[in-house]
C-alpha positions as a Markdown table, in Angstrom:
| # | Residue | x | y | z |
|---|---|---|---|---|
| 1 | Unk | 20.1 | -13.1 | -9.4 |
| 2 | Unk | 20.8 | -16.4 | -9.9 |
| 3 | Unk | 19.5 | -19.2 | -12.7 |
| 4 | Unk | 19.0 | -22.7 | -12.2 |
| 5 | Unk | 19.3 | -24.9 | -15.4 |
| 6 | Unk | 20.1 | -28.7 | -15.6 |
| 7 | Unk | 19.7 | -31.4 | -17.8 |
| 8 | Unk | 18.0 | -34.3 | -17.8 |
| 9 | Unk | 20.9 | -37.1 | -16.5 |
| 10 | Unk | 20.4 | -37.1 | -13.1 |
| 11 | Unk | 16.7 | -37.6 | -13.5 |
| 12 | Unk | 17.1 | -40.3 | -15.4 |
| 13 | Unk | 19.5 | -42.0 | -12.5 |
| 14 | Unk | 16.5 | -41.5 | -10.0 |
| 15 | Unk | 18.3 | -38.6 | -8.7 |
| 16 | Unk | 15.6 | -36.1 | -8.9 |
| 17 | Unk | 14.3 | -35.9 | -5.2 |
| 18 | Unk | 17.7 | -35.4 | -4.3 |
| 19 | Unk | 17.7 | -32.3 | -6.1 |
| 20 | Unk | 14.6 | -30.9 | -5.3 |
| 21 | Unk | 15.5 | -31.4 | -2.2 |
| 22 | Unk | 19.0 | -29.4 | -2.5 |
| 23 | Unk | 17.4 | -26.6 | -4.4 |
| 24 | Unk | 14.9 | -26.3 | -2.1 |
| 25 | Unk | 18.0 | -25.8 | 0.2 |
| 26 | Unk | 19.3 | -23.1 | -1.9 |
| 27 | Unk | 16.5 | -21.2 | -2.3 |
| 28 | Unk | 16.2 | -21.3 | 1.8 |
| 29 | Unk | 19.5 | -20.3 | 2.4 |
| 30 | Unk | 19.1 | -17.5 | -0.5 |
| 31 | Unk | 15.7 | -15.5 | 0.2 |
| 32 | Unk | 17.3 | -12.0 | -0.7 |
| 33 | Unk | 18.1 | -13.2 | -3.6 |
| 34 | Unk | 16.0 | -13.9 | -7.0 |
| 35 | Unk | 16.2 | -17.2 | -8.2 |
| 36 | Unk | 15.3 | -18.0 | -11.7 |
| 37 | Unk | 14.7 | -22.1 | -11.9 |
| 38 | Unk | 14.5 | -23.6 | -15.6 |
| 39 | Unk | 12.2 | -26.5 | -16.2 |
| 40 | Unk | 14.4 | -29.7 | -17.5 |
| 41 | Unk | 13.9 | -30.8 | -20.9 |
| 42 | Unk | 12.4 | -33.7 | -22.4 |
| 43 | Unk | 14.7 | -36.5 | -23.5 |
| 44 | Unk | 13.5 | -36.9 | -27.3 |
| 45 | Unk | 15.8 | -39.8 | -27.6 |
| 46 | Unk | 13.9 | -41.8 | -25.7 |
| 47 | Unk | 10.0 | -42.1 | -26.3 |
| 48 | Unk | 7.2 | -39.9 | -24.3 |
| 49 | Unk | 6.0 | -42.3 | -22.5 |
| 50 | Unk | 9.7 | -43.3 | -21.1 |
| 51 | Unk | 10.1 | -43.7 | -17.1 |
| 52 | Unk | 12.6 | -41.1 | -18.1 |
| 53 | Unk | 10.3 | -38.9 | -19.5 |
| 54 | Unk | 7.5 | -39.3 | -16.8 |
| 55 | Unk | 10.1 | -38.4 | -14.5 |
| 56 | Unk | 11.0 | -35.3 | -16.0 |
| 57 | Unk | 8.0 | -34.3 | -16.1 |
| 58 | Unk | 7.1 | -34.9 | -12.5 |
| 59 | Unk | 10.0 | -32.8 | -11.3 |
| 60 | Unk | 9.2 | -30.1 | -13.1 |
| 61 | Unk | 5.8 | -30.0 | -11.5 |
| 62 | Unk | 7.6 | -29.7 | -8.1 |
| 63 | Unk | 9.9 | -27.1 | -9.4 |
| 64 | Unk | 7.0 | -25.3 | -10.2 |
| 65 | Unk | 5.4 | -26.0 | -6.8 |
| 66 | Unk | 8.7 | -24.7 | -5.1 |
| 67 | Unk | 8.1 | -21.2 | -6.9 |
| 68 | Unk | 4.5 | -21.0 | -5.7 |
| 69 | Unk | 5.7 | -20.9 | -2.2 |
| 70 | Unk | 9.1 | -19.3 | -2.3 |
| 71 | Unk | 8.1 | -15.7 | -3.6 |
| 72 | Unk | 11.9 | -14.6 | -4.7 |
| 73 | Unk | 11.8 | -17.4 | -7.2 |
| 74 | Unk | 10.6 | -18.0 | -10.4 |
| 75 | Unk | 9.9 | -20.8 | -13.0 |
| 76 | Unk | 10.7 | -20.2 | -16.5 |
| 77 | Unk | 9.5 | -23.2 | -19.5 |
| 78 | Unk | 12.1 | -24.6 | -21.1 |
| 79 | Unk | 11.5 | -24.5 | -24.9 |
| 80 | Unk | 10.3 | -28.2 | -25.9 |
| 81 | Unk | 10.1 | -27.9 | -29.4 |
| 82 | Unk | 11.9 | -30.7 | -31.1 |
| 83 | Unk | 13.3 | -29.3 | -33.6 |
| 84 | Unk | 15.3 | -27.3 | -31.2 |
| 85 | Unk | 17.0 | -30.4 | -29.9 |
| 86 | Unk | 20.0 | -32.4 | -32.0 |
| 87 | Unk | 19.5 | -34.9 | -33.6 |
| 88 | Unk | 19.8 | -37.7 | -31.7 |
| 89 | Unk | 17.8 | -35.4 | -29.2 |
| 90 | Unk | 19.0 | -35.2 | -25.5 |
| 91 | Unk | 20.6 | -31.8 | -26.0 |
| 92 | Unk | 19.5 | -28.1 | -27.5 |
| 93 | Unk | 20.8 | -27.9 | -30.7 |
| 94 | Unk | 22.8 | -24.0 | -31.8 |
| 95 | Unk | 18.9 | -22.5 | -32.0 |
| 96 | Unk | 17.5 | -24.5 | -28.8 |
| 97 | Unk | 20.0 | -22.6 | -27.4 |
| 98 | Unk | 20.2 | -19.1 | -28.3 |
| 99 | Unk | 15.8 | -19.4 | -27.9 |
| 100 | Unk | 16.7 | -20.3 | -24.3 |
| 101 | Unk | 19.0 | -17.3 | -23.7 |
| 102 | Unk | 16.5 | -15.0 | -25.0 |
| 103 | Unk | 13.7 | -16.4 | -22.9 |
| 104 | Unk | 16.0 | -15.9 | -19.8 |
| 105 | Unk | 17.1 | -12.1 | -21.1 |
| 106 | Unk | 13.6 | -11.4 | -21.1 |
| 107 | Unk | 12.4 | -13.3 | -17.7 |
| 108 | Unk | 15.0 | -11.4 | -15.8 |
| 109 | Unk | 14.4 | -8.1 | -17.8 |
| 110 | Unk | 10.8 | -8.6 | -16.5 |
| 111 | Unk | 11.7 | -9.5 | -13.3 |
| 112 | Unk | 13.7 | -6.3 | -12.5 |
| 113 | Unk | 10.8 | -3.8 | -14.5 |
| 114 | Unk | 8.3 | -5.3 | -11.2 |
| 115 | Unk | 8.0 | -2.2 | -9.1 |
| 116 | Unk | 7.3 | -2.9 | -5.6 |
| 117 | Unk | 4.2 | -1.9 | -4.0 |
| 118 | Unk | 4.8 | 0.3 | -0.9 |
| 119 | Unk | 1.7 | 0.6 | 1.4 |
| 120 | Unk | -0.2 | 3.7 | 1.4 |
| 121 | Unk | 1.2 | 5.8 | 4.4 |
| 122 | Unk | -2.0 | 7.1 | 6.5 |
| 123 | Unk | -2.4 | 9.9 | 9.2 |
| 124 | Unk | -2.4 | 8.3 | 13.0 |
| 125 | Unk | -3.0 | 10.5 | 16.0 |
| 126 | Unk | -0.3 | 13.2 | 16.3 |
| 127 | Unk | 0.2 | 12.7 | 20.1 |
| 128 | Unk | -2.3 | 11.5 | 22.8 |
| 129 | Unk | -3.5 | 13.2 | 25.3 |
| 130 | Unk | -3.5 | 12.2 | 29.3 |
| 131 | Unk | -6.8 | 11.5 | 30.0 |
| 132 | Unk | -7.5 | 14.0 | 33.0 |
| 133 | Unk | -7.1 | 17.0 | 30.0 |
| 134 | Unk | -9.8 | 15.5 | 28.7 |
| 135 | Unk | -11.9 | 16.4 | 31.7 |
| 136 | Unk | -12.5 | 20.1 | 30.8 |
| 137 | Unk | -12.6 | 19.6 | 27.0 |
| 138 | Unk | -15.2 | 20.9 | 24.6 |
| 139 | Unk | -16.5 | 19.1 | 21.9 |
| 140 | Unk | -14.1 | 21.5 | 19.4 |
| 141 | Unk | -11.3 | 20.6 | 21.3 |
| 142 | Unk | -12.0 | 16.6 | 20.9 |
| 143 | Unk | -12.5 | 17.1 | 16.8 |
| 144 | Unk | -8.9 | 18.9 | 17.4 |
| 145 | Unk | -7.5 | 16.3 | 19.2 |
| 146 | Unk | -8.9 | 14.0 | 16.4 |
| 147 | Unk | -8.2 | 15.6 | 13.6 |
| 148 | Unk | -4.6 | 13.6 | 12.7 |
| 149 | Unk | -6.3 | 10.2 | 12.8 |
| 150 | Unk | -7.2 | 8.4 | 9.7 |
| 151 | Unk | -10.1 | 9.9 | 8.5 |
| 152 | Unk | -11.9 | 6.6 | 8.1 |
| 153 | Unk | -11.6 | 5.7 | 11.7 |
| 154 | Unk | -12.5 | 9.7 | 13.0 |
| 155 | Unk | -15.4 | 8.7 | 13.5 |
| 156 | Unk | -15.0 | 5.9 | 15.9 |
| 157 | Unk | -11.7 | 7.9 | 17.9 |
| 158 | Unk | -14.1 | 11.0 | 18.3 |
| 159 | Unk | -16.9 | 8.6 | 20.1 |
| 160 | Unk | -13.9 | 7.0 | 22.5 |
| 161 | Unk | -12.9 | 10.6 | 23.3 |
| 162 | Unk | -16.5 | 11.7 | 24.3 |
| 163 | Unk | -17.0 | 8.7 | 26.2 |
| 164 | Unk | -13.7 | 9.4 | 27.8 |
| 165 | Unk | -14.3 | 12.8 | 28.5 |
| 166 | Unk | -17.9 | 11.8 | 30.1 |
| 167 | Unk | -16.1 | 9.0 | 32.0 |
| 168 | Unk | -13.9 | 11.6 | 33.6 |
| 169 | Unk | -16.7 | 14.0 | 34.1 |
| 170 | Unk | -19.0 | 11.8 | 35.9 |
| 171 | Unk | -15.7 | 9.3 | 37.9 |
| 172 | Unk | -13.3 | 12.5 | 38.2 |
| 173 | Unk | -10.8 | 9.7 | 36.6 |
């Protein structure tokens, strides 16, 4: 497993499509293996409606577009409460933190509880049967030949098998 957590420098150099692009690279490269990707945080030094900010807020919408696609990764929201930040508010403070590193705990706890669904195993013919031993069949003996199929296609295997049989019956083939 593997977590994916920056900051918010490089976005602010107009860096970000470089890094999209490089994790999208990653999570290629990496299919067997879950990736967690963390939303970056918003610079509360700088205001809202900062290119900065608009930024940010752009490439976490294309992280979370990445997950939708890639289904061994995952997005996890990076707490944006401000009071978790320091002071001067480009960096989680002590609690930003340790709120972060419980989030994660829990996203990964959750991600290894998912139980895979296994497809339900059916019943297929047991063998099949050369055509010409069909010739002398009897309707029992068709239902018997049958009987290992799936029983919601039965139905429509027993009707091939009869037309079979009276294809042989009447063509000798």
């Amino acid at each position: 497993m593997v977590v994916f957590c920056g900051g918010a420098n490089d976005i602010g150099r107009n860096n970000s499509s470089k890094a999209i692009h490089e994790i999208i690279n990653f999570i290629v490269h990496y299919e067997n293996t879950n990736i967690i990707l963390i939303t970056a945080p918003p610079r509360y030094d700088l205001m809202q409606s900062s290119c900065v900010n608009n930024e940010i807020n752009l490439f976490n919408r294309k992280l979370k577009k990445v997950t939708k696609v890639h289904h061994h990764t995952s997005i996890l929201d990076i707490v944006t409460v401000r009071k978790l930040f320091t002071t001067h508010g480009l960096h989680l403070n002590g609690q930003g933190k340790e709120k972060l590193a419980n989030q994660t705990v829990r996203h990964i706890y959750l991600i290894l509880k998912q139980e895979e669904i296994s497809p339900i195993p059916l019943k297929w013919k047991k063998t099949i049967v050369d055509a010409m031993e069909v010739n002398n069949e009897s309707n029992a003996e068709i239902d018997e030949l049958t009987k290992w199929t799936n029983p919601e296609t039965q139905t429509q295997h027993r009707r091939i098998w009869e037309c079979r049989a009276v294809q042989i019956r009447v063509t000798g083939y």
